[in-house]
C-alpha positions as CSV (number, residue, x, y, z in Angstrom):
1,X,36.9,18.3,11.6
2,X,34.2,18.0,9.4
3,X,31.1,20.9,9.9
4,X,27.6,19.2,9.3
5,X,26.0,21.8,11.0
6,X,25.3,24.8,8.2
7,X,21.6,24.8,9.2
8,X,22.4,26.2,12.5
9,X,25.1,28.9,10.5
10,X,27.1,28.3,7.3
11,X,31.0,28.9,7.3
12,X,31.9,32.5,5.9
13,X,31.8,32.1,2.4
14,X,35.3,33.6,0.9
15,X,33.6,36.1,-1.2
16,X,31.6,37.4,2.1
17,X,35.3,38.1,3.6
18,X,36.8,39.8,0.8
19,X,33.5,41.8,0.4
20,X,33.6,42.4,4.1
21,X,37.4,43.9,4.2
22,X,37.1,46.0,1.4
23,X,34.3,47.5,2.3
24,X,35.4,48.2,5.9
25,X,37.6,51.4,3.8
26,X,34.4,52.9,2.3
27,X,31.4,52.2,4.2
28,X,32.1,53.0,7.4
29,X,30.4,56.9,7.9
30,X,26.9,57.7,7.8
31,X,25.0,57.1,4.8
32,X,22.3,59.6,5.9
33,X,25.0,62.5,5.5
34,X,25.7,64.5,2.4
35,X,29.8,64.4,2.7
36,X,32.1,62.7,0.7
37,X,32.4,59.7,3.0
38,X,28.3,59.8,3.5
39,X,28.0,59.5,-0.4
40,X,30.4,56.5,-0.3
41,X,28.7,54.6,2.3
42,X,25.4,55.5,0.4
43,X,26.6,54.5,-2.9
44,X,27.6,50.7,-1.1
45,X,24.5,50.8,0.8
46,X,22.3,51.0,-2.5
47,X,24.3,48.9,-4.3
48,X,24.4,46.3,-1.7
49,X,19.8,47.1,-1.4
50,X,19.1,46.6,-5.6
51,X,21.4,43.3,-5.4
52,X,19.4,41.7,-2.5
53,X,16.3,43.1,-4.0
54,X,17.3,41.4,-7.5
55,X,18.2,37.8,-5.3
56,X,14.9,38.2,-3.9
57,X,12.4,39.1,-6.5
58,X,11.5,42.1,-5.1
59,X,11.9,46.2,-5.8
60,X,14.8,47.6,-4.0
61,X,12.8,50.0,-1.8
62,X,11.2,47.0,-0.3
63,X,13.9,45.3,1.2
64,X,14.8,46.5,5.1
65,X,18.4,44.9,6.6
66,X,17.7,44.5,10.0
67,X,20.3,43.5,13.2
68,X,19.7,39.8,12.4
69,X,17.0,37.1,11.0
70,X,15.5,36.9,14.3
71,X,14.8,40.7,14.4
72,X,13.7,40.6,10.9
73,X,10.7,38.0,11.8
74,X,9.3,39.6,15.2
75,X,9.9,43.0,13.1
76,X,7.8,41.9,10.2
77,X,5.0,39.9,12.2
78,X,4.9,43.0,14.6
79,X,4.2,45.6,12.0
80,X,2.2,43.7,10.0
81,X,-0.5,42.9,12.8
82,X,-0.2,46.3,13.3
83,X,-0.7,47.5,10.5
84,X,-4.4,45.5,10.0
85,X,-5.7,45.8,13.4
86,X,-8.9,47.1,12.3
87,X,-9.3,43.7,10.4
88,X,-8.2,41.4,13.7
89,X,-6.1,40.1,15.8
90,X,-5.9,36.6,14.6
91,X,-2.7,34.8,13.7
92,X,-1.7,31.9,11.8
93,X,1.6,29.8,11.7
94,X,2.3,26.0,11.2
95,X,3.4,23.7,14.1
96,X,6.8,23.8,13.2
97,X,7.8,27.4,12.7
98,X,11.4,28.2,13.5
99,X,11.0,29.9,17.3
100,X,11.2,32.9,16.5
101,X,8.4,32.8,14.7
102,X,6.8,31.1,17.7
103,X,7.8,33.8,20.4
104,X,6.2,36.4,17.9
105,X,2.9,33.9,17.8
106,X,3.5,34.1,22.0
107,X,3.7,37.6,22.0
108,X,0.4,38.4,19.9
109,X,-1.4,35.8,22.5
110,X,0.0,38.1,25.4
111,X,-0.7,41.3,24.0
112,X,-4.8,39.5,23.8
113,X,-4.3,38.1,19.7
114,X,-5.4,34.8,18.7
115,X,-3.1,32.2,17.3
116,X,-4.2,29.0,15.4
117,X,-1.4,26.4,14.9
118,X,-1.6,24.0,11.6
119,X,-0.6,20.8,12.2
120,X,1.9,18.9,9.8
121,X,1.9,15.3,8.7
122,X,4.6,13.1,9.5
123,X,6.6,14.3,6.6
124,X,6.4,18.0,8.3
125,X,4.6,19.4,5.6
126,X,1.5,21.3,5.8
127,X,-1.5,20.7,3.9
128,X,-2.9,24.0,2.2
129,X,-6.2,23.1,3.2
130,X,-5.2,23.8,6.6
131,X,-4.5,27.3,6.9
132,X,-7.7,27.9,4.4
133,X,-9.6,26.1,7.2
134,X,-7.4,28.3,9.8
135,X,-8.7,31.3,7.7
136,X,-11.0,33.8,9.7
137,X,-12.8,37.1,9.1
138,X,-10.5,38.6,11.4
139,X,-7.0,37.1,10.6
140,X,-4.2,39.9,10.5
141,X,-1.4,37.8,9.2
142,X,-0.3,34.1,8.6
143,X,3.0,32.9,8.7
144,X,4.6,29.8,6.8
145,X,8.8,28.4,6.2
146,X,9.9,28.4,3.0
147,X,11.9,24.8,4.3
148,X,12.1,23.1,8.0
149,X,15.5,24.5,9.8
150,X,15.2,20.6,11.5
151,X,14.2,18.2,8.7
152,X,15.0,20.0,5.8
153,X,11.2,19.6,4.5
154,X,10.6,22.5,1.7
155,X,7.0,23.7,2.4
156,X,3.9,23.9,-0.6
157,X,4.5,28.2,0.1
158,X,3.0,29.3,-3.3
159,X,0.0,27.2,-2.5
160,X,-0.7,28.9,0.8
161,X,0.1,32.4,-0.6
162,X,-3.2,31.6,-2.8
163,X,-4.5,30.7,-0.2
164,X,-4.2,33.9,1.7
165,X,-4.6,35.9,-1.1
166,X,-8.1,34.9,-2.3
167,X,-9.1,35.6,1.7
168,X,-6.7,39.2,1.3
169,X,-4.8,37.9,3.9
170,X,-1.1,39.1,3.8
171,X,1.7,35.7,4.0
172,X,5.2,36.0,5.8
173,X,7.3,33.3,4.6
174,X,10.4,32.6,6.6
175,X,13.5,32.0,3.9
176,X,16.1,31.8,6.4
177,X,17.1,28.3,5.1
178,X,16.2,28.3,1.6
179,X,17.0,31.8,0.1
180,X,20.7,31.0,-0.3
181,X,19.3,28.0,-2.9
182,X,17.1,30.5,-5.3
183,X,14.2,32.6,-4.7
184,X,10.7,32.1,-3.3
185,X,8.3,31.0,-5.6
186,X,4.2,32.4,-5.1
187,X,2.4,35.5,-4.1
188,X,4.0,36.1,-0.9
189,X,3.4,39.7,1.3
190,X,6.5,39.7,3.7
191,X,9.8,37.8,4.0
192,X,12.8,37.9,6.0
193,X,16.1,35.6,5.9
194,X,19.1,35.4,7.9
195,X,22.8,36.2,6.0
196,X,24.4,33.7,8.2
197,X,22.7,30.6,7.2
198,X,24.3,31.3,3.4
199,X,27.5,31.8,4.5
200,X,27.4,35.5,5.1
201,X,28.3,37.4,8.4
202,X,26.1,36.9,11.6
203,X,24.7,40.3,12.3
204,X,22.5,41.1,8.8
205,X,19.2,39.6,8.4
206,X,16.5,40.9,5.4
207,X,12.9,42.0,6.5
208,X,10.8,42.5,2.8
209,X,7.7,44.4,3.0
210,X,6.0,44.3,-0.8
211,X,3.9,47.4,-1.3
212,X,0.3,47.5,-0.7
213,X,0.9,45.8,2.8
214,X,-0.7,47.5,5.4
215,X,2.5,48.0,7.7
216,X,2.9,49.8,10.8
217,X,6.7,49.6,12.5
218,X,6.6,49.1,16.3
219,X,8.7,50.9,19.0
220,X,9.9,54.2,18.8
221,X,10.0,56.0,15.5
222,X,13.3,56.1,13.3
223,X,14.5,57.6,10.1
224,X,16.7,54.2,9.2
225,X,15.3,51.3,6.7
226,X,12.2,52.9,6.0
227,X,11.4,53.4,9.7
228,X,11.7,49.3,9.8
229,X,15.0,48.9,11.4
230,X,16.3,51.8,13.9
231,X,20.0,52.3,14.5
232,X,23.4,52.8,12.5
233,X,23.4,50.2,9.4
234,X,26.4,48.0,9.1
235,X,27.4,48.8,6.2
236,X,30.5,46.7,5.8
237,X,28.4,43.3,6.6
238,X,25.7,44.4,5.2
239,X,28.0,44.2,2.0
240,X,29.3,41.3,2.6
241,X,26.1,39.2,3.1
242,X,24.2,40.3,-0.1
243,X,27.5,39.7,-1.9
244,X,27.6,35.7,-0.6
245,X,24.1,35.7,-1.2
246,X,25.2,36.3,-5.3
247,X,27.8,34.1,-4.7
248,X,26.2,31.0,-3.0
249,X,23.3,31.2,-6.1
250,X,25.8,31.4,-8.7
251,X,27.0,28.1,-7.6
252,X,23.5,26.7,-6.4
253,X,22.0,24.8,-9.3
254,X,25.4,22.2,-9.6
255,X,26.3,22.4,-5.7
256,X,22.9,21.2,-5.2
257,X,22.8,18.1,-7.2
258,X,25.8,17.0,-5.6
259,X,24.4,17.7,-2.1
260,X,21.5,16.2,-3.1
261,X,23.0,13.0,-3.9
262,X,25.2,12.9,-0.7
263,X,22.7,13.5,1.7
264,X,20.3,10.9,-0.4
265,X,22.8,8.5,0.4
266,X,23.0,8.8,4.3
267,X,19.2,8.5,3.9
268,X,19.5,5.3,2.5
269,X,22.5,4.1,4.1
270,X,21.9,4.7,7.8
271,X,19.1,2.4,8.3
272,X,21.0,-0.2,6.4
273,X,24.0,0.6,9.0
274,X,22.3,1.2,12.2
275,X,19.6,-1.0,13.2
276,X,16.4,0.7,14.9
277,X,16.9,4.0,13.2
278,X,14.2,6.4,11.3
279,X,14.8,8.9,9.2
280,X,12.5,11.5,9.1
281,X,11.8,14.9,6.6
282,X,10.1,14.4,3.3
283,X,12.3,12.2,1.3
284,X,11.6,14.4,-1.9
285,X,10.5,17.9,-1.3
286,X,13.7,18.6,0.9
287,X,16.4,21.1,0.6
288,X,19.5,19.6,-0.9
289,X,21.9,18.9,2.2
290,X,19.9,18.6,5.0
291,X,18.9,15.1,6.3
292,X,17.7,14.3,9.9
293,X,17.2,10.9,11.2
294,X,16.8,9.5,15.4
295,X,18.3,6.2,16.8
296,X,16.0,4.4,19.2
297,X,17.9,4.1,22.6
298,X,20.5,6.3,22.5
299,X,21.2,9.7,24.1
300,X,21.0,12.4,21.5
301,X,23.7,14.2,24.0
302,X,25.9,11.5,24.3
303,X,26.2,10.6,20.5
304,X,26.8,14.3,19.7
305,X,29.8,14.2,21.9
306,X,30.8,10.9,20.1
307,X,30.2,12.6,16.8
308,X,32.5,15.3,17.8
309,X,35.3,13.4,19.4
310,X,35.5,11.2,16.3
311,X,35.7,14.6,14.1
312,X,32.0,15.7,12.8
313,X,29.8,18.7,14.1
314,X,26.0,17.6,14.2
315,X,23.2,19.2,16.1
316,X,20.0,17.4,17.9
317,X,16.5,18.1,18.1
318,X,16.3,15.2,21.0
319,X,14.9,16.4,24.9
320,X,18.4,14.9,25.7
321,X,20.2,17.9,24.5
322,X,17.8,20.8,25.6
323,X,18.1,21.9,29.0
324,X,14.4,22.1,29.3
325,X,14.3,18.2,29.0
326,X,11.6,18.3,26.5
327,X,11.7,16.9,22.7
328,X,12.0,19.7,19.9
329,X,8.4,21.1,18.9
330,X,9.1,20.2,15.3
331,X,9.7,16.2,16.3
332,X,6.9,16.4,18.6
333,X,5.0,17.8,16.1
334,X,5.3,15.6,13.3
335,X,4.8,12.5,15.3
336,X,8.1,10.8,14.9
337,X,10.9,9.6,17.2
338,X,12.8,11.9,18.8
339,X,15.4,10.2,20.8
340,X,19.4,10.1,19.4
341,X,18.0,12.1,17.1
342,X,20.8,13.7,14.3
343,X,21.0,16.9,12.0
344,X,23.6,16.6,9.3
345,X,23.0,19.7,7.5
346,X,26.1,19.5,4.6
347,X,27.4,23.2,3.6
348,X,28.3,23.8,0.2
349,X,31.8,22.1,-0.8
350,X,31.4,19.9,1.6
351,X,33.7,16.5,0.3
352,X,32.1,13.2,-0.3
353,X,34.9,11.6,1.4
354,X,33.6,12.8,4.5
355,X,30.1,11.7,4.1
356,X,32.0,8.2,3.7
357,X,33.5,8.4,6.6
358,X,31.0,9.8,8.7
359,X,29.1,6.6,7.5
360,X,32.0,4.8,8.8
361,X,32.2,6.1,12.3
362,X,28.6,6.3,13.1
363,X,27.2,2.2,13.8
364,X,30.1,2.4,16.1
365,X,29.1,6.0,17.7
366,X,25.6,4.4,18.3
367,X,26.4,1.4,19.7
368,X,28.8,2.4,22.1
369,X,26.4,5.0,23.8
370,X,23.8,2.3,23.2
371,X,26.2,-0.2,24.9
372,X,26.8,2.3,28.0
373,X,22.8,2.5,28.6
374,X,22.0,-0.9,28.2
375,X,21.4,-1.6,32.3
376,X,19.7,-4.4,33.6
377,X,15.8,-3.3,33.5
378,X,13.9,-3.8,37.1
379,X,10.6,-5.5,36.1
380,X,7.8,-6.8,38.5
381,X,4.6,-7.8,37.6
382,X,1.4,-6.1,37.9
383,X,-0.7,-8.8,36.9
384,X,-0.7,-11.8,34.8
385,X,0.3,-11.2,30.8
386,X,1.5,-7.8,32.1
387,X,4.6,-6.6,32.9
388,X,5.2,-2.7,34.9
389,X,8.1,-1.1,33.5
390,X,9.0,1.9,36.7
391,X,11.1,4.6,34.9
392,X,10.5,7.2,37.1
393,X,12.8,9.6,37.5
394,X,14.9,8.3,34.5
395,X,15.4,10.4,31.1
396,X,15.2,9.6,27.2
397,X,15.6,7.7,26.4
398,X,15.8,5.1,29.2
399,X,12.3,4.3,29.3
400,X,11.8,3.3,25.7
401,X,15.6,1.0,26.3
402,X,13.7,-0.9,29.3
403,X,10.4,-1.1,27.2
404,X,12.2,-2.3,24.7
405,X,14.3,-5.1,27.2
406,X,11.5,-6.3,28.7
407,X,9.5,-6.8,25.6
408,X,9.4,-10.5,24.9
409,X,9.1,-11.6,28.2
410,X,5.5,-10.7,27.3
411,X,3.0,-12.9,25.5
412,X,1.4,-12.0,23.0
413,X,-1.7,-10.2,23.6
414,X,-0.1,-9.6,26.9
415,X,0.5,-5.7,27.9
416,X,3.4,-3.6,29.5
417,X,2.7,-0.5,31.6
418,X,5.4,2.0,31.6
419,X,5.9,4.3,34.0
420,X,7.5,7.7,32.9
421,X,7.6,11.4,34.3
422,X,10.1,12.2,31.1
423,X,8.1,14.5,28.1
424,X,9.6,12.8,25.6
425,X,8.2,9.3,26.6
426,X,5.0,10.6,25.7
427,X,6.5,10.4,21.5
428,X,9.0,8.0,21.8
429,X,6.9,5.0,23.7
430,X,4.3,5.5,20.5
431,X,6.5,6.2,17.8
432,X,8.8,2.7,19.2
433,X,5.0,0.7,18.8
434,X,5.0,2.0,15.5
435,X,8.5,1.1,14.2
436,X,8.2,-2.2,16.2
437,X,4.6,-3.4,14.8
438,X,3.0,-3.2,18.1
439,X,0.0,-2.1,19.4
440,X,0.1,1.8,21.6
441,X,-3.2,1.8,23.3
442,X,-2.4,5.1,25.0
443,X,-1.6,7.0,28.0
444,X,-3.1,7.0,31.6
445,X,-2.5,9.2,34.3
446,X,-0.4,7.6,37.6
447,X,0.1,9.3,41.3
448,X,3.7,10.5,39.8
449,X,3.9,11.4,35.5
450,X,2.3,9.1,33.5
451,X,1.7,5.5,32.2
452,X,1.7,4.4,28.8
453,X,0.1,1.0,27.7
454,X,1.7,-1.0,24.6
455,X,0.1,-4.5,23.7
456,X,2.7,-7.2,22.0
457,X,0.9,-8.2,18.9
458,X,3.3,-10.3,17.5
């Protein structure tokens, strides 16, 4: 098998388990206690605090190692908007936030906060001007990803920490995917990362509070991590995932070139492989082994479980794999196809020879699931030079295959009416017109979901 999947979780790096077992000898008491064994775990505890610090950028008394990245986030957003009530209530994080950001956003909107959402261009970058314009007299905190967990797009951070510091506004950054490649560049206030996405044990995530923030921990008061993190630390992890962290950027500089150069060339060889294919993420400003790209009829489900039978691990952002049925909010919010859509996400050492051969095995992965939903299309007319498309009931990305079929029977200038109760038609049918050079002139409303309008134009 070959794992193209470390943006989800990056295999234990084999300094992380060698850290991890001998430290399991020596840090298992309390490092609050004054005993021998307390001093021990202590003495690994603080060790394991200034090395973090020093991978960060930060002083050691800043850094908080919280149950995991997820806790880290709704940790730091929590106290923060906490900590600068009397300011506001207002929050502001891009469109395509990791969810956990999101559910924090969700939470301050149900406890009565504001939230204001920057878009992102179809790159998935946002533009600094956007949160400046997002900027209010009231705004607690603003929130921004170092890089996309999806499409691997590294965001202009330092900018919007300038941003938010002219206006004394305090910035989170998210470094869950990037820390493991080098530090965070810019005048940021709070950051948090996740030990398991650079190849350190699940379990350990980093919450960093720089001084002068106005912080207030939620929930009931502790005497662990500066009040910021209650409960026994795990010490032996904890160990473990800062040394990886060392580890990982020791090697980061030359494993990135080389990732960068295998993942540049699925870029440019997919579309050459695979007709009707776009790949999407900011062909420059990326992180080094992360490339993302969606297949126009084909279920992002089904080609996952081709990928894995013929040997690779990918993971989807398509409606077709979510059991909520609806496309991932990053795709949706950058604009761009979302059907058959593919992560490869390369971990360190990964071999060219398996880039080559997942370039091998993949035209025939997408044409045999494109082969098993190609269907005859029922078509009747609605009126002359338009054709009505009824997908009703049917899932992505069947409608955009019988748009698609039906196509040239059209004239040109004619029209076809699609009718679609999936969510994802509502990016697909558009984002097809687009890669097709034909004309989307919108959606309507029909007794059951929705109708979409595309004009043949050539």
């Amino acid at each position: 098998m070959a794992y193209f999947d470390a943006a989800s979780g990056a295999p234990l790096h084999p300094v992380a388990r060698q850290a991890l077992s001998a430290s399991l000898d020596d840090g298992w008491a309390d490092p609050a206690r004054l005993h021998r064994e307390g001093r021990k775990a202590r003495l690994l505890l603080d060790a394991a605090r200034e090395a973090a610090a020093e991978a960060v950028g930060c002083r050691a008394d800043e850094v908080a190692f919280t149950p995991s990245g997820t806790r880290a986030v709704h940790t730091g957003v929590a106290g923060a908007l906490a900590g600068r009530r009397r300011i506001g209530r207002h929050l502001i994080v891009s469109a395509v936030e990791h969810s956990c950001v999101l559910h924090s956003a969700e939470a301050c909107e149900a406890e009565g906060g504001a939230v204001t959402r920057v878009a992102v261009g179809r790159t998935g970058a946002v533009d600094p001007s956007g949160y400046a314009a997002a900027l209010r007299p009231d705004t607690a905190l603003a929130c921004l990803q170092s890089a996309n967990h999806e499409v691997g797009t590294v965001q202009p951070v330092a900018e919007v920490a300038e941003v938010c510091r002219a206006a004394g506004v305090p910035l989170l950054v998210d470094a869950a995917q990037s820390l493991g490649w080098g530090p965070v560049e810019g005048g940021w206030s709070l950051l948090t990362a996740s030990a398991h996405k650079w190849g350190g044990p699940s379990g350990v995530g980093l919450l960093v509070v720089r001084k002068g923030v106005r912080f207030a921990p939620q929930g009931p008061a502790d005497e662990r991590e500066s009040g910021r993190s209650p409960g026994f630390e795990n010490i032996p992890a904890i160990v473990a995932a800062v040394a990886s962290l060392r580890a990982v950027r020791a090697e980061a500089a030359q494993e990135a070139v080389r990732l960068r150069e295998l993942t540049a060339r699925i870029r440019a060889r997919v579309p050459e492989l695979v007709a009707d294919v776009e790949v999407v993420g900011d062909p420059e400003r990326r992180l080094p082994g992360t490339v993302t790209f969606s297949c126009l009829y084909v279920d992002g489900e089904a080609l996952l479980h081709e990928l894995d039978r013929a040997g690779f691990s990918v993971s989807s952002g398509s409606s077709c794999t979510s059991s909520t049925l609806t496309p991932s909010h990053v795709l949706e919010a950058m604009g761009v196809l979302s059907e058959g859509n593919v992560r490869v996400s390369l971990p360190p050492g990964t071999a060219r020879a398996d880039v080559e051969r997942f370039l091998e095995v993949l035209p025939g992965a997408v044409a045999g699931v494109r082969e098993k939903l190609g269907a005859p299309v029922p078509v009747t007319r609605a009126a002359p030079e338009e054709l009505l498309v009824d997908s009703l009931g049917k899932r992505c990305p069947i409608p955009v295959i019988e748009l698609a079929k039906v196509f040239g029977e059209v004239p040109v200038g004619g029209t076809v009416r699609v009718l679609s109760d999936d969510e994802a038609a509502r990016l697909d049918i558009p984002a097809w017109c687009q890669m097709r050079g034909q004309e989307y002139l919108g959606e309507e409303p029909a007794e059951r979901g929705s109708a979409y309008l595309v004009r043949r134009v050539s």
